[in-house]
BAMAR-209127 format. One record per atom (N, C-alpha, C): residue in one letter; z negated, y, x. Coordinates in pm, whole numbers, padded with zeros to 5 digits, always signed. Example, Ala and Ser with C-alpha at 12.3 -4.5 7.8 and 13.67 -1.06 7.14 Angstrom:
BAMAR-209127
A-00780-00569+01319
A-00780-00450+01230
A-00780-00330+01320
S-00708-00225+01285
S-00714-00106+01367
S-00787+00003+01290
end
This chain:
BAMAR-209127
X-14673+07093+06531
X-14572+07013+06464
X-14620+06980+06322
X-14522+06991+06249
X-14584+06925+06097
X-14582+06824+06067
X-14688+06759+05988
X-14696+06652+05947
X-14606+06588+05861
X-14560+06705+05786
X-14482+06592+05613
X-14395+06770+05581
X-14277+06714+05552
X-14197+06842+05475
X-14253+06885+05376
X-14198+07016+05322
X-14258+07049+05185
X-14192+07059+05067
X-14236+07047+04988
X-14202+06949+04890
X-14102+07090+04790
X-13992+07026+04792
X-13902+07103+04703
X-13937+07174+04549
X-13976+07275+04513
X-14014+07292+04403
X-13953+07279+04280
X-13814+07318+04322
X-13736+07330+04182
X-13656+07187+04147
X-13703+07109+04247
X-13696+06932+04214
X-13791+06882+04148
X-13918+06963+04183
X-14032+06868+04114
X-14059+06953+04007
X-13984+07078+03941
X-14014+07100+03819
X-13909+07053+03732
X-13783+07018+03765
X-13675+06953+03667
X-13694+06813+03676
X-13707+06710+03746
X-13754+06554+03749
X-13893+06568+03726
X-13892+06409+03688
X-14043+06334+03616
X-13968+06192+03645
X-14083+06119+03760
X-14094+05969+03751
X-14132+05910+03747
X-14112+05791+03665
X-14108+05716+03514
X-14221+05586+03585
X-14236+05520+03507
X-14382+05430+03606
X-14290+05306+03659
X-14154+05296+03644
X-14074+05170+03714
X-13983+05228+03807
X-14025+05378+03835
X-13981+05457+03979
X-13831+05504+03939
X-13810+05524+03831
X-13677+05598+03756
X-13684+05733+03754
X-13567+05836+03759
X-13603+05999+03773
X-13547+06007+03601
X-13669+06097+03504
X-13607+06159+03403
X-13560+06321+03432
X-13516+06376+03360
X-13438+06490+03364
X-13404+06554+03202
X-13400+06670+03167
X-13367+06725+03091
X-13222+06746+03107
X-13121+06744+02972
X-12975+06776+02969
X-12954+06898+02990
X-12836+06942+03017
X-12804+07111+03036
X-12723+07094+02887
X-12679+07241+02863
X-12624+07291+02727
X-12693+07275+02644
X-12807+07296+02583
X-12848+07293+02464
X-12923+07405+02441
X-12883+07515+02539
X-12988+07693+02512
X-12891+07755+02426
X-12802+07778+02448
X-12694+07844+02324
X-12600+07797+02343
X-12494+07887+02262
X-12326+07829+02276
X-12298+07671+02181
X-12381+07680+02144
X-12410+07485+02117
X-12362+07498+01930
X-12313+07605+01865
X-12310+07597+01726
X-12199+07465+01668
X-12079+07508+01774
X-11961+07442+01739
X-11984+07272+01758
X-12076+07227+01843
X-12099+07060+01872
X-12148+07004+01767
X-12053+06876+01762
X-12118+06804+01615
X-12251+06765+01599
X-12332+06715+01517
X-12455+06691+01527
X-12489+06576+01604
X-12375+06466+01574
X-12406+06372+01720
X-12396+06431+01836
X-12358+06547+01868
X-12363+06579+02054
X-12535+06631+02071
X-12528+06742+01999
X-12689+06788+01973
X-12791+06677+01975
X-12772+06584+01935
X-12861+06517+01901
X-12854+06403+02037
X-12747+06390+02061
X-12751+06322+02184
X-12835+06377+02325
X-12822+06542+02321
X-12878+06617+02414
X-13003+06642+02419
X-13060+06595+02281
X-13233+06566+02273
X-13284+06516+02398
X-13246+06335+02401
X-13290+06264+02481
X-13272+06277+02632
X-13375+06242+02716
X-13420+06279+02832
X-13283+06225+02918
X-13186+06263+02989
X-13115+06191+03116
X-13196+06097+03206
X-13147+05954+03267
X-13212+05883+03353
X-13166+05870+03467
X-13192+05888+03560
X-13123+05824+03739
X-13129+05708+03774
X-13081+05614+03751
X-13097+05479+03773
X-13035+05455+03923
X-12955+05531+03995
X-12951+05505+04120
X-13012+05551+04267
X-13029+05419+04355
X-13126+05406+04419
X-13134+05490+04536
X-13024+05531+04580
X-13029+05622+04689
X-13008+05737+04629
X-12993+05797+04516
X-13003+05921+04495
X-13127+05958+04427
X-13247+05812+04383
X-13362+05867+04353
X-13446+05879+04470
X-13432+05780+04549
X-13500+05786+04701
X-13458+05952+04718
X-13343+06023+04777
X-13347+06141+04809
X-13411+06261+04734
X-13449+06230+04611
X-13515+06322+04536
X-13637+06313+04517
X-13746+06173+04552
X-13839+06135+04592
X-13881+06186+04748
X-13816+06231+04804
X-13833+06270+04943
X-13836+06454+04920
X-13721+06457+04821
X-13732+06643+04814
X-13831+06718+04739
X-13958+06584+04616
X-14048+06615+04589
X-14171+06581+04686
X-14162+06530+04758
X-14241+06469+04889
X-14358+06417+04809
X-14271+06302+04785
X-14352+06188+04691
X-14347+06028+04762
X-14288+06029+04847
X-14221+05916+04920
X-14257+05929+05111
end
């Protein structure tokens, strides 16, 4: 029998969590196609996405088998 699931990979290479137990994330759209977006969208897509909710970071804490 196993001890502990294994740990989802392609969860724990797109999330990173934060030291107050928050999931960061990288935005999608910003590899191409992106000429026509004003510079506020671009620039908005810099910054990291956050998960601030609790049962959907718990489940992704479990699919990195961090929890």
């Amino acid at each position: 029998m196993a001890k502990h699931n294994k740990t989802n990979k392609s969860v724990k290479k797109r999330f990173r969590v934060t030291g107050t137990g928050k999931l960061k994330h990288g935005k999608c759209g910003k590899r191409h196609l992106n000429a026509h977006f004003t510079a506020k969208r671009r620039r908005q897509l810099r910054n990291a996405g956050v998960i601030v909710n609790t049962q959907i970071t718990f489940k992704y804490l479990i699919a990195m088998n961090m929890q």
